[in-house]
C-alpha positions as CSV (number, residue, x, y, z in Angstrom):
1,X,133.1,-6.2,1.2
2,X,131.8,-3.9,-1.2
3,X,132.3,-5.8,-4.0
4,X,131.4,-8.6,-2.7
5,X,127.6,-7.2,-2.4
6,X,127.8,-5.7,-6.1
7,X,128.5,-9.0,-7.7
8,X,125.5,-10.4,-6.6
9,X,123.1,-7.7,-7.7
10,X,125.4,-7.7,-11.4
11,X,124.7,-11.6,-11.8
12,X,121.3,-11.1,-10.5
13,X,121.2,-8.3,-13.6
14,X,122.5,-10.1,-15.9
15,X,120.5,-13.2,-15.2
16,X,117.0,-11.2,-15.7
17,X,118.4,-10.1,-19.0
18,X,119.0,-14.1,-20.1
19,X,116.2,-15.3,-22.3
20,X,113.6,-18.0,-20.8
21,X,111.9,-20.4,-22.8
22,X,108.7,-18.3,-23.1
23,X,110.8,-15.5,-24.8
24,X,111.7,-17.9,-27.5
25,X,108.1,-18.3,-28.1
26,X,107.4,-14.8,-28.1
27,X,110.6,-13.2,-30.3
28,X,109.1,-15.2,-33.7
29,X,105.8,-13.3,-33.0
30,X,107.1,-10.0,-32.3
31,X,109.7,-10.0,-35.4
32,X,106.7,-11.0,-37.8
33,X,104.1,-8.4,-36.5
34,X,107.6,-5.7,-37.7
35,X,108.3,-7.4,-40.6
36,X,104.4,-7.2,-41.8
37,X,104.3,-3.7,-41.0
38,X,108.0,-3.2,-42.9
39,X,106.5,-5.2,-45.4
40,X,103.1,-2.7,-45.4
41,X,105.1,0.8,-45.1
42,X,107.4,-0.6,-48.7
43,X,104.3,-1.1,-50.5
44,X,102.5,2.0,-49.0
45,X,105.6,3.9,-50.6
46,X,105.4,2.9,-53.8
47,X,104.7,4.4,-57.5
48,X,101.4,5.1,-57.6
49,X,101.7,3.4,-61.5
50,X,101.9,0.1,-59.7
51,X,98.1,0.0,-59.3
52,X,97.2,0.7,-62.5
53,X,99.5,-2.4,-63.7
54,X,98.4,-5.0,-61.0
55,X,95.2,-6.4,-61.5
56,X,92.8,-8.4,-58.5
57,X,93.6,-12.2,-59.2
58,X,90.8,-14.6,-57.5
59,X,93.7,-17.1,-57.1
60,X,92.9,-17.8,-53.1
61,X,97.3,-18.0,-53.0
62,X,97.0,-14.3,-53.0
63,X,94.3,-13.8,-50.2
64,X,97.2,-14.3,-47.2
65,X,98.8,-10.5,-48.9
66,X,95.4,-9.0,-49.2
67,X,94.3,-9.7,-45.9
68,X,97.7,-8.5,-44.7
69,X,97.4,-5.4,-46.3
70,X,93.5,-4.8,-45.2
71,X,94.6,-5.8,-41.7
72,X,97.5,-2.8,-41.5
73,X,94.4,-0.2,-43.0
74,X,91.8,-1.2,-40.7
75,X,94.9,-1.3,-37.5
76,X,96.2,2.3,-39.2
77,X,92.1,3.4,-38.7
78,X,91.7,2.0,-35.6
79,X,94.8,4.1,-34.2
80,X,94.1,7.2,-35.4
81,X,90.3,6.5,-34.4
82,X,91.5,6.3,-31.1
83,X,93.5,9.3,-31.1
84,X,90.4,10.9,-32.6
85,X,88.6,9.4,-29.8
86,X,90.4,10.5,-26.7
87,X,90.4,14.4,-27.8
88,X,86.9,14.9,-29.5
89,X,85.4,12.7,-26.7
90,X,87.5,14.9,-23.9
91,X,86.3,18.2,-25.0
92,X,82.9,17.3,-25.7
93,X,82.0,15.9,-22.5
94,X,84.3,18.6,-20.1
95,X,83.5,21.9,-22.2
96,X,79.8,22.8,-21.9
97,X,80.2,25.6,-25.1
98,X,82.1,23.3,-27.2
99,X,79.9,20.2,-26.2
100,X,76.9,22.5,-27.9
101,X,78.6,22.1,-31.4
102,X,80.4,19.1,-31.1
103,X,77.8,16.4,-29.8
104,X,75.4,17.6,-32.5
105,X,78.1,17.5,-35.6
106,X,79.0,14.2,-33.7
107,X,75.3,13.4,-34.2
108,X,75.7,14.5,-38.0
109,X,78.5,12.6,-38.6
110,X,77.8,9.2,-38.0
111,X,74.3,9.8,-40.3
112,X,76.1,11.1,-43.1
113,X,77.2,8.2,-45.9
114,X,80.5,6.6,-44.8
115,X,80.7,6.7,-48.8
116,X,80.1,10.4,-48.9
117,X,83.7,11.1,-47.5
118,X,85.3,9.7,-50.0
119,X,84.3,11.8,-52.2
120,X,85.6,15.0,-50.6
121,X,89.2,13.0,-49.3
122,X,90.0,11.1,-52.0
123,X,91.3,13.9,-54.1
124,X,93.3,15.7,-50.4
125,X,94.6,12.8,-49.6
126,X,96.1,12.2,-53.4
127,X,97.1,15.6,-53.9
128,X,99.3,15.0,-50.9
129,X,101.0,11.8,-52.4
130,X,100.7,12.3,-56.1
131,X,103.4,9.6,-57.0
132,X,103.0,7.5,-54.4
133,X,100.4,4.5,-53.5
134,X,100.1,6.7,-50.3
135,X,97.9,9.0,-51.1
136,X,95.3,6.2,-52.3
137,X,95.9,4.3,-49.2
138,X,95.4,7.4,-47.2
139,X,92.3,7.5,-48.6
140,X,90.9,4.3,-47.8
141,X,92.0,4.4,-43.8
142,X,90.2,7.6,-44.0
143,X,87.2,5.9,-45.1
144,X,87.7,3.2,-42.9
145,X,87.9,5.5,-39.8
146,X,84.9,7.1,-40.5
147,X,83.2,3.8,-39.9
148,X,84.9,3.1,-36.3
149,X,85.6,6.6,-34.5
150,X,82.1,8.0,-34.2
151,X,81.2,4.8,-32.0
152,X,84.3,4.3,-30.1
153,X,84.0,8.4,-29.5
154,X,80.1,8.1,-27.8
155,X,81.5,5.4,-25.7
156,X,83.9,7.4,-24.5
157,X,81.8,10.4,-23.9
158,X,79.2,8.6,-21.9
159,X,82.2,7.1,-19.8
160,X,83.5,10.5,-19.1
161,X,79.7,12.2,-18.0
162,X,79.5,9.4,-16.0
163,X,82.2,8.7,-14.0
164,X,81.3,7.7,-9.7
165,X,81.0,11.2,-8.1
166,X,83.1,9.4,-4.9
167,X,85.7,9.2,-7.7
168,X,85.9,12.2,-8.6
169,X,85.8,13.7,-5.2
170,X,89.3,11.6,-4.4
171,X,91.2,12.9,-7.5
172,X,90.2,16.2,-6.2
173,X,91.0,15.7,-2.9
174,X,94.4,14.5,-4.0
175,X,94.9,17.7,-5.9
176,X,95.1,16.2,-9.2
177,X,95.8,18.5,-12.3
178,X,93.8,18.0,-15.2
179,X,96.1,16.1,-17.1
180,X,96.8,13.5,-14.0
181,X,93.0,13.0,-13.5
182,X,93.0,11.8,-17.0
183,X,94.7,9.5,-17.1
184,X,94.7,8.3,-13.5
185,X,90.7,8.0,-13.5
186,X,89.2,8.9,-16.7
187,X,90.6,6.8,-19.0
188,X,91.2,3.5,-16.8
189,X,87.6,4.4,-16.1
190,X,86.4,4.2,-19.7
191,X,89.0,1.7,-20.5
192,X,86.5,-1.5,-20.3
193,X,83.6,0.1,-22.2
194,X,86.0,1.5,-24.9
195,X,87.7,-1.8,-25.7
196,X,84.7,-3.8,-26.7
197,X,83.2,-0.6,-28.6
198,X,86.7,-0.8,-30.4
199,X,85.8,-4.5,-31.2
200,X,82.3,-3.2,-32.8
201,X,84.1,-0.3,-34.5
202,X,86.8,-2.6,-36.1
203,X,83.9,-5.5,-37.1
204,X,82.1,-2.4,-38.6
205,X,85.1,-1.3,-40.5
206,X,84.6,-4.2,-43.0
207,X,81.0,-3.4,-44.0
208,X,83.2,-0.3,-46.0
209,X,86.3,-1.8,-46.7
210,X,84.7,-3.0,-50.4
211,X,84.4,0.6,-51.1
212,X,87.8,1.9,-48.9
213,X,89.7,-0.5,-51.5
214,X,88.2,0.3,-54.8
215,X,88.4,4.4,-55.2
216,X,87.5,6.3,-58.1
217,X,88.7,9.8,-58.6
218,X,87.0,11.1,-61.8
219,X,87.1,8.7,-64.9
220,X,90.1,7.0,-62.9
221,X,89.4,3.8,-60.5
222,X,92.4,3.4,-58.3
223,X,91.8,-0.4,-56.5
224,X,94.2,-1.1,-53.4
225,X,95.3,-4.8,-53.0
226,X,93.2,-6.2,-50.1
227,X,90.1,-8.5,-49.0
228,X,87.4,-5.9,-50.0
229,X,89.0,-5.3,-53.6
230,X,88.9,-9.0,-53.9
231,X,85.5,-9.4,-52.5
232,X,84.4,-6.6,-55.3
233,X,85.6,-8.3,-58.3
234,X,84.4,-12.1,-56.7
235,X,81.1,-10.5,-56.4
236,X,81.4,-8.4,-60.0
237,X,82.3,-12.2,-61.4
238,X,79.8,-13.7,-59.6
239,X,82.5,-16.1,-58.8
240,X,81.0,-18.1,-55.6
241,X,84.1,-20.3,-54.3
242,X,85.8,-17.0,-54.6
243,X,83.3,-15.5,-52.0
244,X,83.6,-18.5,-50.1
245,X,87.9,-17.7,-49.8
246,X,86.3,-14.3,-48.8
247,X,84.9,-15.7,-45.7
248,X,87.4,-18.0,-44.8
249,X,90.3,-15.5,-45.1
250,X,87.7,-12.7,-42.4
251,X,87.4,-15.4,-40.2
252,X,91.5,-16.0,-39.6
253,X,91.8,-12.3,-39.5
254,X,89.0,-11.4,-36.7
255,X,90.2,-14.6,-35.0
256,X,94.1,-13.0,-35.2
257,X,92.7,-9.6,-34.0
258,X,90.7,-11.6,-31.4
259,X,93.7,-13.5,-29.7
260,X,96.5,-11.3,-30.3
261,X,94.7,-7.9,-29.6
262,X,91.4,-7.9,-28.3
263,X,91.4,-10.5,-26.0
264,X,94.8,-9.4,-24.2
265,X,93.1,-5.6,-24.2
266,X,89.6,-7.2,-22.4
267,X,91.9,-9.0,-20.0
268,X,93.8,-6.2,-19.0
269,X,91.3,-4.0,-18.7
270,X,89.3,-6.0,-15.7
271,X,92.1,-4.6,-13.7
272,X,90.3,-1.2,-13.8
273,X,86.5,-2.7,-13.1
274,X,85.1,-0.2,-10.3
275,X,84.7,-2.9,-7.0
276,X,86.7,-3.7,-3.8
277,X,85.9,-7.3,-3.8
278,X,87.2,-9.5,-6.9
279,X,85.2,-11.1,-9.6
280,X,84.7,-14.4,-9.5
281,X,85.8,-15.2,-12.8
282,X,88.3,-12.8,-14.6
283,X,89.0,-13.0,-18.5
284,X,92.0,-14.6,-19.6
285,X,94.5,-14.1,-22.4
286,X,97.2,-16.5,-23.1
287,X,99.0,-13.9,-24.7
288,X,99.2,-11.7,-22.3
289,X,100.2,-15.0,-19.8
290,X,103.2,-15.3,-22.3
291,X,104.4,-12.0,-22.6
292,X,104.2,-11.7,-18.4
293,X,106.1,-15.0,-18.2
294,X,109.2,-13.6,-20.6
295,X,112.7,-12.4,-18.8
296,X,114.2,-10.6,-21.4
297,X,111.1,-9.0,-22.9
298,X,109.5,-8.2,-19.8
299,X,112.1,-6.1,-18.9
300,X,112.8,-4.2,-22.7
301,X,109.3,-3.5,-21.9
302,X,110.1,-1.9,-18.3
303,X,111.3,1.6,-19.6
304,X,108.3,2.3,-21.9
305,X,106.1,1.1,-18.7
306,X,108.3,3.5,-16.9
307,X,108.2,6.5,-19.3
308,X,104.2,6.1,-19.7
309,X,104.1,6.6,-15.6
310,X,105.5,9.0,-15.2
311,X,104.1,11.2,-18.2
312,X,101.0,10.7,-16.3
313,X,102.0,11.5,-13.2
314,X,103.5,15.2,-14.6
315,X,101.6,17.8,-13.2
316,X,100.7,19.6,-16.0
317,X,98.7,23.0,-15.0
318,X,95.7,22.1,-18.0
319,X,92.5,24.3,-17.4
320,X,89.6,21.8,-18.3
321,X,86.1,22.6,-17.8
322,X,84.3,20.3,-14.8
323,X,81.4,18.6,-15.5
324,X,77.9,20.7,-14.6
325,X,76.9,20.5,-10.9
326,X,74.0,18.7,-10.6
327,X,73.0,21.4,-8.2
328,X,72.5,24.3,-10.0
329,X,75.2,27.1,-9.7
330,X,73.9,30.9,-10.1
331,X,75.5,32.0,-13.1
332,X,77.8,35.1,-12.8
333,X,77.4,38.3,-15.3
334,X,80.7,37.7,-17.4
335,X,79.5,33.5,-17.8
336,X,76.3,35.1,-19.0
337,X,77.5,37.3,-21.5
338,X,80.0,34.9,-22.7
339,X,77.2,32.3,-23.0
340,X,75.2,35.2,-24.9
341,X,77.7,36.0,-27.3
342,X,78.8,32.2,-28.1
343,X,74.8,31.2,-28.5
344,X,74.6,34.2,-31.3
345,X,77.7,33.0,-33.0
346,X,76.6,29.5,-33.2
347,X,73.4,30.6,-34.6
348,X,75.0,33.1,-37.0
349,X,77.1,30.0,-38.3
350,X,73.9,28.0,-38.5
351,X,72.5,30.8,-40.5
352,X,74.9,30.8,-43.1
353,X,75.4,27.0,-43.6
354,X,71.5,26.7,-44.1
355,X,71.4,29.7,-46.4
356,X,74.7,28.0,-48.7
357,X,72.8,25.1,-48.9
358,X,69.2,26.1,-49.5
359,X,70.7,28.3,-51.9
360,X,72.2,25.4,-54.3
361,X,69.5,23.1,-53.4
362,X,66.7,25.4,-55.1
363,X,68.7,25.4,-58.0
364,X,66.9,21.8,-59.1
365,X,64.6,21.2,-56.1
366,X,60.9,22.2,-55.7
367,X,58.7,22.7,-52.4
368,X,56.8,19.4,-53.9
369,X,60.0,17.5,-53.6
370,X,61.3,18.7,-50.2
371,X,58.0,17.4,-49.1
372,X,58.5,14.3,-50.6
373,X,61.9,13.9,-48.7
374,X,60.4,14.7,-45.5
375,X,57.9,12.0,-46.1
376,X,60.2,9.4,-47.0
377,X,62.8,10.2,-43.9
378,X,59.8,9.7,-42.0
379,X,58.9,6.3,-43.4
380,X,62.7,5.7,-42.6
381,X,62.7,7.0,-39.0
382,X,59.6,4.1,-38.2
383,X,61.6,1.9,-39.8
384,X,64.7,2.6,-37.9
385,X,62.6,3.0,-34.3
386,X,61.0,0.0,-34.8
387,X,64.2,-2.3,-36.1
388,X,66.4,-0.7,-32.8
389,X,63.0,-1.5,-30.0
390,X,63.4,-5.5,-31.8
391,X,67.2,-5.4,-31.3
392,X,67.0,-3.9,-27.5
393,X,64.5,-6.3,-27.1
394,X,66.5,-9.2,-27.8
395,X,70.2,-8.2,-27.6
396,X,69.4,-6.6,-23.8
397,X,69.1,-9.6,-22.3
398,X,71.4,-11.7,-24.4
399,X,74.5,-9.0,-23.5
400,X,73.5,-9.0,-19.6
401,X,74.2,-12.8,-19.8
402,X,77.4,-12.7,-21.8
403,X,78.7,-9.9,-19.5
404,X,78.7,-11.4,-16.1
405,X,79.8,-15.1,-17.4
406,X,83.6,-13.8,-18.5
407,X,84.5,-17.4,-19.4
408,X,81.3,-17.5,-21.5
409,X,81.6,-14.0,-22.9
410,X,85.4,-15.2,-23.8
411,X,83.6,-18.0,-26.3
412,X,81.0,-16.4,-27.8
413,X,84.0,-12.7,-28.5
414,X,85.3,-14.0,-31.7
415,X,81.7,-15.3,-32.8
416,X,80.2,-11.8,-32.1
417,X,82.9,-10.4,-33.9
418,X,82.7,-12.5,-37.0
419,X,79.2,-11.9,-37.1
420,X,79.1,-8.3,-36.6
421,X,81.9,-8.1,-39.2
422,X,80.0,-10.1,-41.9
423,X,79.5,-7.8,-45.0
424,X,75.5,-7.2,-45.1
425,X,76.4,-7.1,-49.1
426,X,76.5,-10.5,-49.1
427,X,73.1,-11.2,-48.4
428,X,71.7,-8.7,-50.9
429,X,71.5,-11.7,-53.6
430,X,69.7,-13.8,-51.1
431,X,66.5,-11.3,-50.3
432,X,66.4,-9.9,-53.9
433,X,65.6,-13.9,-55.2
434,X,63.1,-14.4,-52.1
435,X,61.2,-10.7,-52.6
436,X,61.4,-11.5,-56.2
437,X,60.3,-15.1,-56.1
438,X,57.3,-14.9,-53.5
439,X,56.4,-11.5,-54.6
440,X,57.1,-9.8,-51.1
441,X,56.4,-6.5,-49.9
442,X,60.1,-4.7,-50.5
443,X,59.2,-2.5,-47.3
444,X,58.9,-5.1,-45.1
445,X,61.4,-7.7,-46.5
446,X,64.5,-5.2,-47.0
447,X,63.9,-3.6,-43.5
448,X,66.2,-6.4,-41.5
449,X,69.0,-5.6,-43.7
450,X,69.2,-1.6,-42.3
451,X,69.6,-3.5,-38.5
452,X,71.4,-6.7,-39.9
453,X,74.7,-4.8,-38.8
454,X,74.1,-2.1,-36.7
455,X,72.4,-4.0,-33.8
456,X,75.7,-5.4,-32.8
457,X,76.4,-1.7,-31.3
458,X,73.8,-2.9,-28.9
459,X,74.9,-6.1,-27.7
460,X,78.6,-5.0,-27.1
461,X,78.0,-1.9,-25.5
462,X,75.2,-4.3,-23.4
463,X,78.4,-6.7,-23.0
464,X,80.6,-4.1,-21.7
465,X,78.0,-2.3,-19.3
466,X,77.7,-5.7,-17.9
467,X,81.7,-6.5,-17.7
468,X,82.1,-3.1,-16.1
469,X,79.3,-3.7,-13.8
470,X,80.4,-4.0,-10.2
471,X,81.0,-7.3,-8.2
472,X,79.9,-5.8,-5.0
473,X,76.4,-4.6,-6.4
474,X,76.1,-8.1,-7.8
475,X,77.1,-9.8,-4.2
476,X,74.7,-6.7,-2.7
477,X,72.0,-8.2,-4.4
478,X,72.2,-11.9,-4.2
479,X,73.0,-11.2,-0.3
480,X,69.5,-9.2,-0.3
481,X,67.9,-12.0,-2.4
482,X,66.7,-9.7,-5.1
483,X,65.6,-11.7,-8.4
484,X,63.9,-12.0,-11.5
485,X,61.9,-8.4,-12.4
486,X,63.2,-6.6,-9.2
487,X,66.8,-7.7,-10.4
488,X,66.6,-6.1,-13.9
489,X,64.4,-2.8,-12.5
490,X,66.7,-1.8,-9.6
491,X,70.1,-3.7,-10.2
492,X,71.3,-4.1,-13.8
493,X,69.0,-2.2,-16.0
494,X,70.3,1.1,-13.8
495,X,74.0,-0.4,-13.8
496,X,74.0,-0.7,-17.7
497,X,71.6,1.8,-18.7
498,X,74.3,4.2,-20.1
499,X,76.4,1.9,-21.8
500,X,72.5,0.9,-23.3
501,X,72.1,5.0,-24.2
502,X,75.4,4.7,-26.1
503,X,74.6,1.5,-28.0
504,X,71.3,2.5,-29.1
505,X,72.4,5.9,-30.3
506,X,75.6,4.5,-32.8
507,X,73.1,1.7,-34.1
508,X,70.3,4.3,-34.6
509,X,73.0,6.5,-36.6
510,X,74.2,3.3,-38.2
511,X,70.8,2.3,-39.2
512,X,70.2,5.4,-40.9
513,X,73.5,5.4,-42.6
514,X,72.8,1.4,-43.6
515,X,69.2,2.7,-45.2
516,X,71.5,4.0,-48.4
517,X,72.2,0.4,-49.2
518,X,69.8,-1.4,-48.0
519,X,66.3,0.3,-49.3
520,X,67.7,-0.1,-53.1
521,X,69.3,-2.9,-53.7
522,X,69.9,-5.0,-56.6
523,X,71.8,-8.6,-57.8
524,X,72.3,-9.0,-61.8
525,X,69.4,-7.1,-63.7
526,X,66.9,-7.4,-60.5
527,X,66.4,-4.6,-58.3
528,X,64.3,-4.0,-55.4
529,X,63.3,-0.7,-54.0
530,X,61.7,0.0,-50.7
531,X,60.0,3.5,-49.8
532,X,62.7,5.6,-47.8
533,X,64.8,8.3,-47.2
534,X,68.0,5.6,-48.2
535,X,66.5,4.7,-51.5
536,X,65.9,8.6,-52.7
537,X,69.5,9.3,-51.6
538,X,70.8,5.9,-53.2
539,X,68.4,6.5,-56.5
540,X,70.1,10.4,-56.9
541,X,73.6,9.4,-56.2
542,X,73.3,7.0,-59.3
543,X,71.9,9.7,-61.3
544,X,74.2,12.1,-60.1
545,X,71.8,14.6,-59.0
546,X,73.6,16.9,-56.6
547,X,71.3,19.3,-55.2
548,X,69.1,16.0,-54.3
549,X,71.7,14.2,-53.0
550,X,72.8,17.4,-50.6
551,X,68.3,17.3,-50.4
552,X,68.6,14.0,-49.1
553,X,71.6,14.1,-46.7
554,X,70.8,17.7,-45.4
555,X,67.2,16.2,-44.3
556,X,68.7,12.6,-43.2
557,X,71.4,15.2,-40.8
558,X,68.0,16.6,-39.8
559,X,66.0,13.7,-38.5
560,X,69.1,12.1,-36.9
561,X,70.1,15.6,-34.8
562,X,66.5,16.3,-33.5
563,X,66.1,12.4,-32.9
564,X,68.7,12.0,-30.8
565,X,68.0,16.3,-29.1
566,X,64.4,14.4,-28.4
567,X,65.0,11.3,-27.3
568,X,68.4,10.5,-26.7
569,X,69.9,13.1,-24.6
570,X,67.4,13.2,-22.3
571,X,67.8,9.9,-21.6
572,X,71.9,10.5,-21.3
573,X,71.0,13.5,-18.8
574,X,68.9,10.9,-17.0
575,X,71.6,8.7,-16.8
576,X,74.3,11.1,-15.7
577,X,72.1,12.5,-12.6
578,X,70.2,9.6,-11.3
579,X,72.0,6.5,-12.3
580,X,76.1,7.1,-11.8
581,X,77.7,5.0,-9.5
582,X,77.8,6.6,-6.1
């Protein structure tokens, strides 16, 4: 009798590990994403000497290996953005003393020059892999990251500092350990939110892969095989149909990353909306319907699923910091003190950073031109407030509509993306001929290029507010018939003001950062200059005029810090106390 019930359960075994029809479909996939990234880790370990004999050919029969290879840097980026993302964003938002340094050098990050990193990392990042492509390749995800993390780590932040108090009460009442709660609550929390900021962060990455993919270390120019290396030299040629290849070979790329990452990530994220009553309408992902019809992959995957689980259901013993009481607590002596003696260490480091840098700034800098730098970042900062009140204006609405129509947002995804991802560089040509030809005001004319690819932090993070949004508010209101003005004032604007907060802040940063190349630009032997901060840092970078350039970026740090200290996290406070999700 006993073996009589075990053959059943071994056939039964042995059946689920038989292949179905929708595994064939999906093995070809899954041996070509390993072979590309076999393919990627051979020619990441080769002689370094194999650069300097390959040159960029504009034959378009070459565009399907550079795309490959930009594709595995911007993936490698995105990865270790993410990494970046869940540990900077973790102890910023749960540690009140470290959130005191690290949301302002946050703030300083994302203002300074993507291109200013390279110049420190190149020569690291080489020195690690002297012989080896490595080391340049290194390089260039470096750059790359620097371009997606500081966004993708804001979102998370905000997610974390905002998190429904009823929540957080359960996990507690459960007894959760730190490390359970994260990844129980927080993170399927932020998951939503931190998918389509990942979206903006990867379209953003391509605005810098020109300059990830063409590195120079001293008289030496080391360019990596890849669509911004080919974009350089189309450009440098002024070789049109090559741009055109450009264009066509980003749009199969965002479309691949759209269908075979995003979109599967978006759909199995609605699974963690906040709401006890289902959506109407939930994204879709034929991928993900394939890999959930499979047999035999379905269950390889089993174990990982398996292993993740129960990592996250250890009960590791982490001390984390909780979030401030909104209430008040009466601080005791020994807080006090420690607060005391952390405060005059912060300000003590503070001290001496300023003092290094004042110090080899006055070496070639006068009072007359560090007032002229504070005028010009302050022509910059109307620039950039008036450029990011337009975008809110228009990409507010626009994102609330795209949000709550899933099917809708699901066709205009891969548009967003292409458009977000279109190098502004491009379009430099176009408004030097127009300012040049109708003799137009350079300060007015060059301004939409310091927004042209930063406002797309606004409409995703808009988007994802929206997607997150819950479907019982949105029943709660039709039921109480609340419309038009009403609607926006006391239903979504409160619902996606944080997500808003977070949008506004990386395009802000991202504007300022933009002003470099977009207040001085130039196509042939005609350049146009607008009045700025960007153009004095541009104009001294290309005169190689360090203690202006460290002027420039030091004051540029400045504005951005006590920018967002004046307006910015007030409004996140704001958000935290009177518009969480009760």
């Amino acid at each position: 009798m006993a073996f009589g019930f075990e053959l059943p359960n071994a056939n039964a075994s042995a059946w689920r590990l038989l292949p179905n029809r929708w595994d064939f479909v999906a093995f070809p996939m899954i041996i070509s994403i390993i072979a590309m990234a076999a393919i990627g880790f051979h020619q990441t370990m080769a002689p370094i000497a194999m650069l300097q004999t390959q040159t960029i050919s504009l034959d378009p029969a070459n565009l399907p290996e550079y795309a490959l290879r930009t594709t595995l840097r911007m993936l490698a980026a995105m990865v270790a953005s993410l990494v970046f993302t869940l540990i900077y964003g973790t102890l910023a938002a749960k540690s009140r003393r470290a959130a005191t340094v690290l949301v302002p050098i946050l703030d300083i990050l994302q203002s300074v020059p993507v291109l200013g990193y390279i110049s420190f990392t190149v020569t690291f990042f080489i020195a690690l892999f002297p012989t080896r492509v490595a080391g340049a390749e290194c390089a260039a995800i470096f750059a790359i990251f620097t371009s997606q993390a500081w966004n993708m780590t804001f979102s998370f932040y905000q997610s974390l500092r905002t998190i429904p108090r009823d929540l957080d009460e359960v996990s507690r009442g459960f007894h959760l350990t730190a490390w359970q709660r994260f990844w129980k609550l927080e993170v399927p929390f932020s998951l939503p939110g931190l998918i389509w900021n990942m979206m903006m962060s990867m379209s953003g990455g391509w605005f810098f892969v020109v300059a990830s993919e063409a590195i120079t270390v001293g008289n030496r120019t080391i360019t990596l095989p890849g669509i911004g290396a080919y974009l350089a030299t189309a450009i440098d040629q002024k070789n049109m149909a090559a741009v055109g290849w450009v264009i066509v070979a980003m749009t199969v790329v965002i479309l691949a990353y759209d269908q075979l990452l995003f979109r599967p990530l978006v759909a199995w994220s609605d699974k963690f909306r906040m709401e006890t009553t289902s959506s109407g309408e939930a994204p879709g992902s034929w991928l993900l319907d394939l890999i959930r019809r499979t047999r035999l992959i379905h269950q390889l995957l089993v174990p990982g699923a398996w292993l993740l689980s129960t990592l996250a259901r250890i009960p590791f013993r982490v001390r984390a910091p909780s979030f401030p009481s909104i209430v008040p607590a009466i601080p005791r002596p020994s807080t006090r003190v420690a607060d005391l003696v952390w405060g005059v260490l912060l300000l003590a480091l503070a001290v001496y950073v300023v003092w290094h840098v004042v110090d080899f700034v006055s070496t070639g800098v006068s009072w007359h031109d560090v007032g002229e730098v504070f005028v010009l970042g302050l022509i910059t900062l109307l620039r950039v407030l008036l450029l990011i009140a337009i975008a809110s204006v228009i990409w507010v609405p626009l994102g609330v509509l795209i949000g709550l129509r899933p099917a809708l947002a699901e066709k205009v995804q891969p548009l967003a993306q292409f458009l977000a991802a279109f190098p502004a560089n491009l379009l430099f040509p176009v408004f030097v001929i127009v300012i040049v030809r109708f003799h137009l005001n350079p300060d007015i004319w060059l301004s939409p290029l310091i927004v042209l690819g930063t406002q797309w932090y606004i409409l995703f993070n808009v988007v994802a507010g929206a997607t997150a949004y819950p479907n019982d508010f949105k029943e709660a209101a039709t039921n109480f018939r609340i419309r038009g003005w009403q609607w926006w004032r006391q239903a979504m604007l409160p619902g996606i003001f944080p997500y808003f907060v977070t949008g506004a802040i990386t395009a802000s940063g991202g504007a300022w950062n933009a002003s470099i190349v977009s207040e001085a630009v130039s196509w042939g032997d005609q350049h146009v200059t607008a009045h700025g901060l960007g153009a004095y840092i541009a104009q001294t970078t290309t005169a190689g005029d360090y203690p202006r350039i460290i002027l420039g970026i030091a004051v540029m740090s400045l504005f951005v810090t006590l920018f967002n200290r004046v307006l910015w996290r007030p409004l996140y406070a704001y958000a935290e106390e009177k518009l969480r999700l009760n």
